[in-house]
C-alpha positions as CSV (number, residue, x, y, z in Angstrom):
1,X,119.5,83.4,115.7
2,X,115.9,82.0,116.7
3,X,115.1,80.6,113.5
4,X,118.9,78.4,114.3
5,X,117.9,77.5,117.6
6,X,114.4,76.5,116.3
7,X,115.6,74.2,113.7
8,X,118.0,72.7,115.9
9,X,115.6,71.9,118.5
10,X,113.4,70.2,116.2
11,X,115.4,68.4,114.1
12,X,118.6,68.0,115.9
13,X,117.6,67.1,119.5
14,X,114.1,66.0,118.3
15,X,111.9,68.3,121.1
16,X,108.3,68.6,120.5
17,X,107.2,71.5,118.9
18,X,105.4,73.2,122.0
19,X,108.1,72.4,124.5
20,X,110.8,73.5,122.2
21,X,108.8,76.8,121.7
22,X,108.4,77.2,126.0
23,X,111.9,76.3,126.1
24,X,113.7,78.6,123.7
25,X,111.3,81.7,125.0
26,X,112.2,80.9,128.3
27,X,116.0,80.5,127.7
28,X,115.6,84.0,126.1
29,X,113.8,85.5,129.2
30,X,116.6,84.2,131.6
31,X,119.1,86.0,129.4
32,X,117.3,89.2,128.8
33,X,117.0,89.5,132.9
34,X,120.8,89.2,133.4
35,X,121.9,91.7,130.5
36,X,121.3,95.4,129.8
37,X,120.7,95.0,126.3
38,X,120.1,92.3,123.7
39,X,119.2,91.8,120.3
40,X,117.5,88.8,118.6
41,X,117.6,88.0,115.1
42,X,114.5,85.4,113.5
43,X,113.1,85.0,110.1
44,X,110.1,84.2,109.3
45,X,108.8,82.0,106.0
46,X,105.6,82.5,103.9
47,X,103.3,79.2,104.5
48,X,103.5,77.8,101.2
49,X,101.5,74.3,100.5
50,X,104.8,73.2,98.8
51,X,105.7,72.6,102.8
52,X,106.5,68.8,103.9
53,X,104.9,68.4,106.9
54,X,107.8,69.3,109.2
55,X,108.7,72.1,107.5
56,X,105.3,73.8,107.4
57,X,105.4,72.8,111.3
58,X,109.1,74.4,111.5
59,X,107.1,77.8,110.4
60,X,104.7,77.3,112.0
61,X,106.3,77.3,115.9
62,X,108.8,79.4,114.9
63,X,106.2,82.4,114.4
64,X,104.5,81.1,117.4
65,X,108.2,82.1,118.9
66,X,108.5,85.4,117.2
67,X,105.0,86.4,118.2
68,X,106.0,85.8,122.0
69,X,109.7,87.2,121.9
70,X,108.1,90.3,120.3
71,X,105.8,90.5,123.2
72,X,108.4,91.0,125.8
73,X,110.7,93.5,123.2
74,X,110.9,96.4,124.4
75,X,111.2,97.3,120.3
76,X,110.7,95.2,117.5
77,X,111.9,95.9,114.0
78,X,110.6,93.7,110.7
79,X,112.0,93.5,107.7
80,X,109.8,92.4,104.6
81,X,111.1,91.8,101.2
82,X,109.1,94.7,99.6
83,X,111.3,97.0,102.1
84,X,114.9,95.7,100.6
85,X,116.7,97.9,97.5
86,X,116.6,96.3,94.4
């Protein structure tokens, strides 16, 4: 889960928001060339002005991550709210 690995590389091992996003994409690339198929899983959060700072920065490089991962898919499926059952 990218928005997991996110979070923990922010929070947890405290890596800047760019390098974190250059690392995680790039860990991703390395394991997409040595396996025939794989599927990522993210989330992504409405920017609300409710945010803390880190928070709204969280959401911020974690789209920044989505954007880039979706780049190299070879399909990408989103799910908003307005598509779930009631």
């Amino acid at each position: 889960c990218v928005s997991n690995l996110t979070a923990n590389e922010l929070f947890e091992r405290r890596t800047p928001a760019v390098e974190a996003a250059d690392r995680i994409c790039g860990d991703i690339e390395r394991l997409a060339a040595s396996v025939r198929n794989l599927v990522i899983v993210s989330n992504h959060f409405e920017k609300e002005c409710g945010f803390d700072h880190e928070t709204a920065e969280y959401a911020e490089i974690l789209d920044i991550i989505n954007d880039r991962l979706a780049d190299l898919a070879d399909r990408v499926i989103r799910i908003d709210r307005s598509d779930k059952e009631e």
